[in-house]
Each structure stands twice: as C-alpha cells, then as structure tokens.
MARBA-3410 file (N, C-alpha, C, O; in Angstrom, 1 decimal):
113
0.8,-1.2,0.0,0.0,0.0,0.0,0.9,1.2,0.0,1.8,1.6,0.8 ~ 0.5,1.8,-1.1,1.9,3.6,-1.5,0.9,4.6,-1.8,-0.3,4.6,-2.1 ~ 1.7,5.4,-1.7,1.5,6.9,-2.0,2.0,7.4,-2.9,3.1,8.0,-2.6 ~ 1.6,7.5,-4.1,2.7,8.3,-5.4,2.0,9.6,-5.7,0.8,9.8,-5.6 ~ 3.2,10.9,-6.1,2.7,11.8,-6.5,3.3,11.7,-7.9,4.4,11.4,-8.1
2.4,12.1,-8.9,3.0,12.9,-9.9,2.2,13.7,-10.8,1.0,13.8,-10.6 ~ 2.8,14.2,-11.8,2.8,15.4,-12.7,1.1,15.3,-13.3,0.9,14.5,-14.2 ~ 0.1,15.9,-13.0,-1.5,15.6,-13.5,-0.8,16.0,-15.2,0.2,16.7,-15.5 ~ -1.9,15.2,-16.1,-1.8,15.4,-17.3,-3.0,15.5,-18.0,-4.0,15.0,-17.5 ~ -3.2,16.0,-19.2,-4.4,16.8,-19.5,-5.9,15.4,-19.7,-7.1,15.5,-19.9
-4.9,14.4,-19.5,-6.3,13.5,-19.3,-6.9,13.5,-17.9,-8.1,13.5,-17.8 ~ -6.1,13.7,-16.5,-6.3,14.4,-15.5,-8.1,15.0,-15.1,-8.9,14.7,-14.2 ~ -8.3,15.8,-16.4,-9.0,16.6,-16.1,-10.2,16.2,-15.3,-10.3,16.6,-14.2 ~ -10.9,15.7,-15.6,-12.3,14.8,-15.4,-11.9,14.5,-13.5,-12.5,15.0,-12.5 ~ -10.6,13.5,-13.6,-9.8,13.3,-12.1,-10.2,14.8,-11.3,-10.8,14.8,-10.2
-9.8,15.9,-11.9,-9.1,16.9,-11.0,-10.6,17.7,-11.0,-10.6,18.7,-10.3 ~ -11.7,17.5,-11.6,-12.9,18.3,-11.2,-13.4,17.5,-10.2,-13.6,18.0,-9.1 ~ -13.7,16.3,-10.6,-14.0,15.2,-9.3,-13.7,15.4,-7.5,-14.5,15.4,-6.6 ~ -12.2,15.6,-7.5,-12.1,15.8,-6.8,-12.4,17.5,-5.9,-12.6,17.8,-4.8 ~ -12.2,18.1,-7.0,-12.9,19.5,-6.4,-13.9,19.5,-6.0,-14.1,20.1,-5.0
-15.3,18.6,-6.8,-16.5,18.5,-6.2,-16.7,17.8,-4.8,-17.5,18.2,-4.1 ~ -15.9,16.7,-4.5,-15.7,16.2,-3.3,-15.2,17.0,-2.5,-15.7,16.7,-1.3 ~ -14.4,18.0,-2.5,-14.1,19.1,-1.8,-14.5,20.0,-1.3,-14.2,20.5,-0.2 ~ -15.9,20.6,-2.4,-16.7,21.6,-2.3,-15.8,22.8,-3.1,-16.2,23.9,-2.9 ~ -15.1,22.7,-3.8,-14.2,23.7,-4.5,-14.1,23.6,-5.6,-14.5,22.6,-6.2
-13.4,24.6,-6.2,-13.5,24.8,-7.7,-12.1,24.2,-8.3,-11.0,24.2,-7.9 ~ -12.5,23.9,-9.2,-11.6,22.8,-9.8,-10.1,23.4,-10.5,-10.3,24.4,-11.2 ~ -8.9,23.0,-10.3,-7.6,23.5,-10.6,-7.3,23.8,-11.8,-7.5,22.9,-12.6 ~ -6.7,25.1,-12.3,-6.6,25.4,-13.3,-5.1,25.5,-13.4,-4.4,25.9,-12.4 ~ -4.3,25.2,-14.9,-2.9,25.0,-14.9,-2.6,23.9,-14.7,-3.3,23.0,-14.5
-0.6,23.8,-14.5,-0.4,22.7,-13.7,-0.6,22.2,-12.8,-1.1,22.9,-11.9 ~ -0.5,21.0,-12.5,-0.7,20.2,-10.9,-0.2,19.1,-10.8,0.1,18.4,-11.8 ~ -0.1,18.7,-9.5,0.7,17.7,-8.8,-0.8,16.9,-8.6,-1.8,17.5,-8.4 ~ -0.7,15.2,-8.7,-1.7,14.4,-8.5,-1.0,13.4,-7.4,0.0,12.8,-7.5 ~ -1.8,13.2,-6.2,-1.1,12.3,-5.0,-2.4,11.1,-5.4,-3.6,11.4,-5.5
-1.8,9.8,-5.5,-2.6,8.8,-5.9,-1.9,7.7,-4.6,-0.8,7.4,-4.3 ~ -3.5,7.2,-4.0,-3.3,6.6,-3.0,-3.8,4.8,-3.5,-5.0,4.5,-3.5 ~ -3.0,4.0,-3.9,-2.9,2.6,-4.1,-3.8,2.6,-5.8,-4.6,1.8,-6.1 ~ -3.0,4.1,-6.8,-3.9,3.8,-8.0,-5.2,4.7,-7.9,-5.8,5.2,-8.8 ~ -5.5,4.9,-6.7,-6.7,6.5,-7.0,-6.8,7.0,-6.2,-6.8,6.9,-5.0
-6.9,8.0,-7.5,-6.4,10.0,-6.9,-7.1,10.6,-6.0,-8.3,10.9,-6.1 ~ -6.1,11.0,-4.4,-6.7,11.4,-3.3,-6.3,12.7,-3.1,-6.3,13.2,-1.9 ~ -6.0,13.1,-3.7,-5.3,15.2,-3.8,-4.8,15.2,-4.7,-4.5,14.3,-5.5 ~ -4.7,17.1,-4.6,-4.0,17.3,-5.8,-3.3,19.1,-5.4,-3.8,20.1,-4.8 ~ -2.4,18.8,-6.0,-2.3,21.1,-5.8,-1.6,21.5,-7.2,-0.8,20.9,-7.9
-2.3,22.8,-7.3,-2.3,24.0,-8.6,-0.5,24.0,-8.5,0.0,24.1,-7.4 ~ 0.0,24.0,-9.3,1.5,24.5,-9.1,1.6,25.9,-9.1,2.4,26.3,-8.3 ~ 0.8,26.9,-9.9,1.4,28.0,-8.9,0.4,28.7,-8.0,0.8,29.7,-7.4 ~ -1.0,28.1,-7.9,-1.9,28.6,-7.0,-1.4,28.2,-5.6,-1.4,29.0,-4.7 ~ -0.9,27.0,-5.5,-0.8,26.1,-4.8,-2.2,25.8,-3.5,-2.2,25.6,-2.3
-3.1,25.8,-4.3,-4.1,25.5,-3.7,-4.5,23.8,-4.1,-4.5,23.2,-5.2 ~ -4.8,23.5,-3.0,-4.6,21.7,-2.5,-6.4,21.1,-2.5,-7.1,21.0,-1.4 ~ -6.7,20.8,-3.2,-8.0,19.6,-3.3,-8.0,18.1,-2.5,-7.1,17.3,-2.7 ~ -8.8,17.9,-2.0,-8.4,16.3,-1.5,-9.8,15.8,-0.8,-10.4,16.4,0.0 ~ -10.1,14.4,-1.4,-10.9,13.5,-0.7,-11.2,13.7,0.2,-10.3,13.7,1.0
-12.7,14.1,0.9,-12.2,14.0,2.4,-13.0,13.1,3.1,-13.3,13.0,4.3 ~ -13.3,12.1,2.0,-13.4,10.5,2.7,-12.7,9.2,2.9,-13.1,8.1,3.4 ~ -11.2,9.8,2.3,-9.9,9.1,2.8,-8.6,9.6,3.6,-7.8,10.5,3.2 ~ -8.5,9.1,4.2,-7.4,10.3,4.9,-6.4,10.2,4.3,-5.8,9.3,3.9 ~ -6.2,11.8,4.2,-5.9,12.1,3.0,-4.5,13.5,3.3,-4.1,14.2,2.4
-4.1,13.6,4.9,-3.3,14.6,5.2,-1.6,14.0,5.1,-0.7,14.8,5.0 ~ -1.4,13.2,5.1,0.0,12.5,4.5,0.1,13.2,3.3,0.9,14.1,3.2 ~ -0.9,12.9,2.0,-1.2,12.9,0.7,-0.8,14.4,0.8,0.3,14.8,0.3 ~ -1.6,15.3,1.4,-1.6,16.6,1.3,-0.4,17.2,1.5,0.3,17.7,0.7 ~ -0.2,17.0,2.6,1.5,16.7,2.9,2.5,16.6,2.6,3.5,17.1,3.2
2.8,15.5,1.1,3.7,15.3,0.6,3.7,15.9,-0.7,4.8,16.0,-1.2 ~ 2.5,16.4,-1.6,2.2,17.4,-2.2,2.9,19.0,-2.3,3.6,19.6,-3.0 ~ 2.3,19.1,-1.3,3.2,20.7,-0.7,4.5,20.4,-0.5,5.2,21.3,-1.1 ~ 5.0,19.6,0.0,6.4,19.8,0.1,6.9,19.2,-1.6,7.7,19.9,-2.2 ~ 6.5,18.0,-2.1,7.1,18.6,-3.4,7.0,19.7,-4.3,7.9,20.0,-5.1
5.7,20.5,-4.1,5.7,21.8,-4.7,6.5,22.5,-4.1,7.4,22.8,-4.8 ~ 6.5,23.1,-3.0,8.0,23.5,-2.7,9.0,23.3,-2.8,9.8,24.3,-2.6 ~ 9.5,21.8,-3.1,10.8,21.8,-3.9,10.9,22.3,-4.9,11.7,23.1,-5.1 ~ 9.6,21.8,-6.1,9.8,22.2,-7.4,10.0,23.3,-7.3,10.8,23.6,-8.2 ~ 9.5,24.5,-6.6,9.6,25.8,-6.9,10.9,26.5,-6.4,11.4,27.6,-6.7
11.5,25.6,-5.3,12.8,26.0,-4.4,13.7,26.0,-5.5,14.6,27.0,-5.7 ~ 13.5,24.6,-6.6,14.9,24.1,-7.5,14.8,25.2,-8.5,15.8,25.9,-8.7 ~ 13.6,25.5,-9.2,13.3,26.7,-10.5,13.9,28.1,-10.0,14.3,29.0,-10.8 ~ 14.1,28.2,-8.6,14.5,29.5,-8.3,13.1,30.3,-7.9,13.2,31.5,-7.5 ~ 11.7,29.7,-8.1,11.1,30.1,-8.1,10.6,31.5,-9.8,9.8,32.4,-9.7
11.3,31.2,-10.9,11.6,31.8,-11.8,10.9,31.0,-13.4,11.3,29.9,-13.8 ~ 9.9,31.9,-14.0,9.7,30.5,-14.9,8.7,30.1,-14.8,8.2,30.0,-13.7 ~ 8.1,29.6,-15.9,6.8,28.9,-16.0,6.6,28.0,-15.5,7.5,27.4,-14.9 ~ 5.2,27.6,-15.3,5.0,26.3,-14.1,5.2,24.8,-14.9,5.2,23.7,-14.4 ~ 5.5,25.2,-16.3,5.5,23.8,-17.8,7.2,23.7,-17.2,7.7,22.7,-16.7
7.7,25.0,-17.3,9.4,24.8,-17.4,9.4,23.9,-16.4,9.9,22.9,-16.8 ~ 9.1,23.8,-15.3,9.6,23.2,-13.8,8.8,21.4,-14.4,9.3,20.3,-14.2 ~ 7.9,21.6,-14.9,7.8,20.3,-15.0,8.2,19.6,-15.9,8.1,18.4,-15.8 ~ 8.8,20.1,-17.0,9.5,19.4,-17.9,11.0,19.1,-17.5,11.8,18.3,-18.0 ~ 11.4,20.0,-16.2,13.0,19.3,-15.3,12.7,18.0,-14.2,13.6,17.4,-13.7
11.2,17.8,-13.9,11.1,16.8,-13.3,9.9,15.5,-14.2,9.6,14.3,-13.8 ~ 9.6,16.0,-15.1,8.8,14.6,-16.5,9.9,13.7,-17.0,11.1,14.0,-17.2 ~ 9.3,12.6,-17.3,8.5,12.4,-16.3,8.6,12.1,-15.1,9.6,11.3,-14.8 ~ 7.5,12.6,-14.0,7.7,12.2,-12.9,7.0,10.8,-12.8,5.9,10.3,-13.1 ~ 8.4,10.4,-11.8,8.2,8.7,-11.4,7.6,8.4,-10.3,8.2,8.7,-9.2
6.6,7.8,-10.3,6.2,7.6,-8.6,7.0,7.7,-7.7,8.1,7.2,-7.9 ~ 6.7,8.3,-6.7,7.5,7.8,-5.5,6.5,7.1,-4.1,5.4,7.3,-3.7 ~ 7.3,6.3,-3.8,6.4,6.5,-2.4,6.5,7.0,-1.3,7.7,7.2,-1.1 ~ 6.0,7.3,-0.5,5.5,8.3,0.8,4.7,7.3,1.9,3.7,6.7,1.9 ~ 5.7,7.5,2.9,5.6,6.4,3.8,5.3,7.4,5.2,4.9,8.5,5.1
5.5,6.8,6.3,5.0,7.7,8.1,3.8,7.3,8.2,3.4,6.1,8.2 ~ 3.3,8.4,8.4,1.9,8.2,9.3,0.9,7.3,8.2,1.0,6.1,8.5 ~ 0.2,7.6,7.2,0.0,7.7,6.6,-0.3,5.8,6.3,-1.3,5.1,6.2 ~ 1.3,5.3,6.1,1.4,3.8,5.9,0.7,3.4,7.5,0.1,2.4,7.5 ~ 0.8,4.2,8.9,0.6,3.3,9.6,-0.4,3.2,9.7,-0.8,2.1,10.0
-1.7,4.6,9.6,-3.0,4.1,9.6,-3.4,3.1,8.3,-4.7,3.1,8.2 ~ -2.7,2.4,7.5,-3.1,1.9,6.5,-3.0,0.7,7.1,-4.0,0.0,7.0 ~ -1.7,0.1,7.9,-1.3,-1.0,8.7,-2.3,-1.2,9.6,-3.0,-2.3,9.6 ~ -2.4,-0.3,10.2,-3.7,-0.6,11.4,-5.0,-0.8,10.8,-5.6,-1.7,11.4 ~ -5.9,-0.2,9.5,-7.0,-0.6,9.2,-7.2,-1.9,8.7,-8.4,-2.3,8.6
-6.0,-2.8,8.2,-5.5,-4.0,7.4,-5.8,-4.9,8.9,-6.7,-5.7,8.8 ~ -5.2,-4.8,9.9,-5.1,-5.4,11.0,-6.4,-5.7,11.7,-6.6,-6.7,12.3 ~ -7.3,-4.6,11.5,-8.6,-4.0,12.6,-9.1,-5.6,11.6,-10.2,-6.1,11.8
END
C-alpha cells in the first residue's frame, strides 16, 4: 500500500474536477501535482496557486502533505523563476514515489482491525 505523486496530465481533467466536487471547490486550473493513493487519486495542488484539493473521505493529510512539500521543492529548484510547464519538464516524467510515516501506519492498522 503507496503513495505516489506525480505530474496531472491533461487526461487528468475529469480526475481533477472530481475531486474538487468532493471538496466543495473549484476545480484547478494549470499545472498540478496528482497524489494517488494505491492507483486512486486522493489530492492534488495547482503549481502556482498552490491551492490543495483532497478526498475528504480518505485520509488524505500525508497525501496533502507530501504534495506541498514537493511543490516546494519544485519551486525551491526553478529559483522560483519561470513557467509552471518549465519546472515540470525538469522533473517529466515524474516517477512515482512512495510516501511512507503516518499515513502507511494508519493503512497497517486498518488492514489489521
């Protein structure tokens, strides 16, 4: 059970209103970061709004979590300078990663319950 973020892509779209509606919010415009929890999409944030969407029928503050701080790398490494495409074409594609802490342990314990 993982946590991957990567790069939303214009098939995305449908994903990324979804989740706004689950939110109560208006759906991300531009780039964005997609946090996908075991294959489906539980957040997401605007790269330069940096405004964060997320499930809020899965816990989903790891996800959120690890979002923001990659958007702040991405924006730390660019200099903060530069389009939000340029920054993502120095990290495309992006490769899952996983995202482990809290997050895997409530996943351990609901597996266990």
């Amino acid at each position: 059970m993982s946590l991957f973020i990567r790069a939303a892509t214009p098939g995305d779209t449908r994903t990324l209103a979804h989740l706004a509606g689950l939110d109560s919010r208006a759906s991300l415009r531009g780039h964005a970061l997609v946090a996908e929890f075991e294959g489906l999409p539980v957040a997401a944030v605007g790269l330069t709004s940096g405004t964060v969407i997320a499930d809020p029928f899965v816990p989903n503050v790891e996800a959120v979590r690890a979002l923001r701080e990659r958007r702040y790398r991405m924006l730390r490494q660019g200099g903060d300078v530069g389009t939000a495409s340029a920054l993502l074409r120095r990290v495309a594609p992006v490769r899952p990663q996983p995202v482990g802490g809290h997050l895997q342990a409530l996943i351990d314990a609901e597996a266990r319950a």
